[in-house]
C-alpha positions as CSV (number, residue, x, y, z in Angstrom):
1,X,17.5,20.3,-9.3
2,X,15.1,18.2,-7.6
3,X,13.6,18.7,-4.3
4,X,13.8,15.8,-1.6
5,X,10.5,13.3,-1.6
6,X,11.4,10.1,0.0
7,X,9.3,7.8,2.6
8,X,9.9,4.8,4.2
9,X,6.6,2.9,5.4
10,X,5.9,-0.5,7.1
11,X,2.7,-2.1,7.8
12,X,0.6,-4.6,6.6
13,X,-1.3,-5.6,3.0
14,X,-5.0,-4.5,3.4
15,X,-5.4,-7.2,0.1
16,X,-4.3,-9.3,-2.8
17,X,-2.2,-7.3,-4.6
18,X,-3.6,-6.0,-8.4
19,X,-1.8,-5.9,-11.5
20,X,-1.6,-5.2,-14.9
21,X,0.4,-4.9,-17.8
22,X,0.9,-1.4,-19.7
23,X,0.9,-1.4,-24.0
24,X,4.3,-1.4,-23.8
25,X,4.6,-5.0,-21.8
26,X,5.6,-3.4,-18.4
27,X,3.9,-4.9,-15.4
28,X,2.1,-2.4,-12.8
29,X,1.1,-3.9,-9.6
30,X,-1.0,-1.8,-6.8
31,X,-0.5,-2.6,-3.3
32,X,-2.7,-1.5,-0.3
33,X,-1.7,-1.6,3.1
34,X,-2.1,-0.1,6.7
35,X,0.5,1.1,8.8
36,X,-0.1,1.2,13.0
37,X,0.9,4.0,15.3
38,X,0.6,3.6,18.5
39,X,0.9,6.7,20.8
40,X,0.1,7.3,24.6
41,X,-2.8,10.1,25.5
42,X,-2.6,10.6,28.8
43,X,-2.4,7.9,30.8
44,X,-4.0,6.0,27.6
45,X,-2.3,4.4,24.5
46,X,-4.0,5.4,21.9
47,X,-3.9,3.4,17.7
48,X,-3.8,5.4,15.0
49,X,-4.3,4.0,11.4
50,X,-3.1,4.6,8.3
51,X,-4.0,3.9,4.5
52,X,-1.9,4.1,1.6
53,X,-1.8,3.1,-1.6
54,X,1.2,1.7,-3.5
55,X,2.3,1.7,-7.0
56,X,5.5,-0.7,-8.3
57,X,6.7,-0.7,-11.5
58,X,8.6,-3.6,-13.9
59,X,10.2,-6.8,-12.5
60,X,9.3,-5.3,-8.6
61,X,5.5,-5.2,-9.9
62,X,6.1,-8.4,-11.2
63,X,7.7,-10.1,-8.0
64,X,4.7,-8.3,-5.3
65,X,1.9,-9.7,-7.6
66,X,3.4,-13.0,-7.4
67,X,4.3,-13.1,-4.1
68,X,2.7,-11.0,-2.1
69,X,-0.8,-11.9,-0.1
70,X,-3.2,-9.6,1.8
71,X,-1.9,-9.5,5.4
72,X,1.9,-9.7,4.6
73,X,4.1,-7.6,6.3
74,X,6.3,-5.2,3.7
75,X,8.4,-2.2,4.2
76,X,8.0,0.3,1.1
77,X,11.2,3.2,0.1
78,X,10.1,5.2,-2.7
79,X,8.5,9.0,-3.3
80,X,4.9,10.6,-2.7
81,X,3.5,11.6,-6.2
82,X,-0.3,13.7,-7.0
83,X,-2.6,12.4,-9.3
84,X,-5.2,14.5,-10.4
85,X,-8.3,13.5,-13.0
86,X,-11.6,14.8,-13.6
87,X,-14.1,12.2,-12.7
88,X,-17.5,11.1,-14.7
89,X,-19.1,13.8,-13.1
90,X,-17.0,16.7,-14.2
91,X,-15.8,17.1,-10.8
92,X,-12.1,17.2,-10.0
93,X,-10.1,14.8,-8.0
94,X,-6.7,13.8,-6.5
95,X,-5.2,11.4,-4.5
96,X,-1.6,11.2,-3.0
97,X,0.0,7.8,-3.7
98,X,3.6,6.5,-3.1
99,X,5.7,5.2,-6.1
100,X,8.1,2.2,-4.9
101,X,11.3,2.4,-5.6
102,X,12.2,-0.9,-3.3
103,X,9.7,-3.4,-1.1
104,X,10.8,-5.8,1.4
105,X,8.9,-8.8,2.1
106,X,8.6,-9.5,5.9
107,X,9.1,-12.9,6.9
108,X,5.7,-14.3,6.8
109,X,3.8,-15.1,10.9
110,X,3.2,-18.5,11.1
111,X,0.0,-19.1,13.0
112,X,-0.3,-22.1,16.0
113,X,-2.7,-24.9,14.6
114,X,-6.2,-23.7,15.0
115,X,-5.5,-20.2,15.3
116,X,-7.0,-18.1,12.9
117,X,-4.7,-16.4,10.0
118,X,-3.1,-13.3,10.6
119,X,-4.9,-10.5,8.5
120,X,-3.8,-6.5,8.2
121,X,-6.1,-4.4,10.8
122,X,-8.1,-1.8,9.0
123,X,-10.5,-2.2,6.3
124,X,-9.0,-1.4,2.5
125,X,-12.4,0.2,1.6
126,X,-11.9,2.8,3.9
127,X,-9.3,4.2,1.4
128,X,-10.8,6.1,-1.7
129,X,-11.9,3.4,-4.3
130,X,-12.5,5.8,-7.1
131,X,-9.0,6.1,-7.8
132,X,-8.6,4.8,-11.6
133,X,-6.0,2.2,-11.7
């Protein structure tokens, strides 16, 4: 029997979506994104951010990497999973990643002419870029 691991997160694309195509012809497609907390402190509101990296598999890889942009707005159902590798060094390493089981595109913010594009908050390189994809 397996033990419960779902999650349900919405934010933003922190970029492009990457993907690639395993031996066997099934498309992998990576998604980064932040999700924003907002939470009072006092009399304050304080932000909180969030990073997380996203993994889809097959015909859902497929339809993020050829729709998706940095900056969209998606909602992600699916399960946390551990990876663990030894790096160049020797030294070990892990990340936790979710595994999508379902994204939802949110409808796209259309900007008022002159405005400048609507981008995620947060920087993507703030996440741990040594994790092999």
């Amino acid at each position: 029997m397996n033990d419960l691991n779902s999650t349900l997160i919405e934010g933003n694309l922190t970029r492009d979506p990457e993907s690639k195509y395993t031996a066997g012809g099934t498309c992998i497609c990576r998604i980064s994104m932040a999700s924003n907390r907002s939470y009072k402190k006092g009399e304050e509101w304080e932000k909180e951010v969030s990073y997380f990296e996203v993994d889809t598999w097959g015909k859902l890889a497929e339809n993020c990497a050829a729709h998706l942009k940095k900056g969209r707005g998606i909602r992600v159902v699916g399960r946390i999973k551990q990876e663990r590798w030894t790096d160049k060094d020797g030294k070990a390493r892990s990340a936790v990643k979710v595994v999508a089981e379902s994204v939802e595109f949110k409808p796209e913010r259309k900007n008022e002419p002159g405005e400048k594009p609507q981008e995620a908050s947060g920087n993507a390189s703030d996440f741990n870029d040594d994790i092999p994809f």
